[in-house]
C-alpha positions in Angstrom: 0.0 0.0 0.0 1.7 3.7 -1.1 0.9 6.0 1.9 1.8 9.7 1.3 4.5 10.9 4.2 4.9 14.8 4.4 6.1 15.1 8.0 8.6 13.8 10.2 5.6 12.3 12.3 3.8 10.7 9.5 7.2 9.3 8.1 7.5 7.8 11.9 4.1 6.9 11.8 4.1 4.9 8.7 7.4 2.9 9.8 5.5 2.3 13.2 2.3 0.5 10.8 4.8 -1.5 8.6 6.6 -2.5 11.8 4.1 -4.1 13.2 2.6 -5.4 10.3 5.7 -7.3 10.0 5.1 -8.6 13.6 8.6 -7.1 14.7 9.6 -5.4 17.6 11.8 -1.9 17.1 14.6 -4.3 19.4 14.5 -6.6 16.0 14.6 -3.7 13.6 17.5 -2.3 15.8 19.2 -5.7 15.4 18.6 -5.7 11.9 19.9 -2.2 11.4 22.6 -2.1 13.6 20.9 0.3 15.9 19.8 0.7 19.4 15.8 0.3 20.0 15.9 3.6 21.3 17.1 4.9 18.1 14.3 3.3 16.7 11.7 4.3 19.4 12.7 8.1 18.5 12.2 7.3 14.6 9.0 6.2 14.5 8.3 9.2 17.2 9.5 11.8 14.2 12.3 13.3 16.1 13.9 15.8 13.9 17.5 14.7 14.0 17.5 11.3 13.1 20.0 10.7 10.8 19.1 10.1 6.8 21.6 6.7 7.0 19.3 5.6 9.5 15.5 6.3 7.8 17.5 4.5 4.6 18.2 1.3 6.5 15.4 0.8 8.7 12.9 1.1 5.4 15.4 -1.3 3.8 15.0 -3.7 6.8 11.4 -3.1 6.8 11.3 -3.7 2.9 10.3 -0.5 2.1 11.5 2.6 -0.5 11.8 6.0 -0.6 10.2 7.7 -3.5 11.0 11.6 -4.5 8.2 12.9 -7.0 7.1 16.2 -7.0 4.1 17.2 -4.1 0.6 16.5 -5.3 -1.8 19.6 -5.0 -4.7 17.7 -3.2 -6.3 18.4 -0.1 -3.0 18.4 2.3 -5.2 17.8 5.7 -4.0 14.9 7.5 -6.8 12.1 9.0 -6.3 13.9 12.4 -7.3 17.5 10.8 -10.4 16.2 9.6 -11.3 14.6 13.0 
C-alpha cells in the first residue's frame, strides 16, 4: 500500500504501521539495522535529527522505499485535521 509521508511524524508513523505489520519489535529492527531500540523508538516518534543513514536502512530492513516525486496539489489535511 503507497501512503503519502509529508512530515517527520507521518514518516514515523508509517514505519510504526509497517513495523508491526511485520510482527517485529523496534529491538529486532534495531538488530537488523545495527541500531539501538531507542534509536528506533525516536524514529518512528518523528524526532527531527535522526540521521538520513538511518530512515534509509530501517525502510530497507522493513522492505520499504523511498520515493522523490514532485508534491501532489490535493487536499493536504492529515486524517487527524479532519477529526
Amino acid at each position: 500500500m503507497e501512503q503519502i509521508a509529508r512530515t517527520a511524524d507521518q514518516i514515523g508513523a508509517a514505519l510504526h504501521r509497517r513495523r508491526r505489520t511485520l510482527g517485529l519489535t523496534q529491538a529486532e529492527v534495531g538488530t537488523r539495522t545495527h541500531r539501538r531500540q531507542g534509536t528506533i523508538s525516536r524514529l518512528e516518534n518523528g524526532e527531527p535529527k535522526t540521521q538520513l543513514q538511518t530512515l534509509v536502512d530501517v525502510l530497507a530492513a522493513l522492505d520499504l522505499e523511498l520515493v522523490i516525486r514532485a508534491r501532489t496539489k490535493a487536499d493536504t489535511r492529515t486524517i487527524e485535521d479532519i477529526f
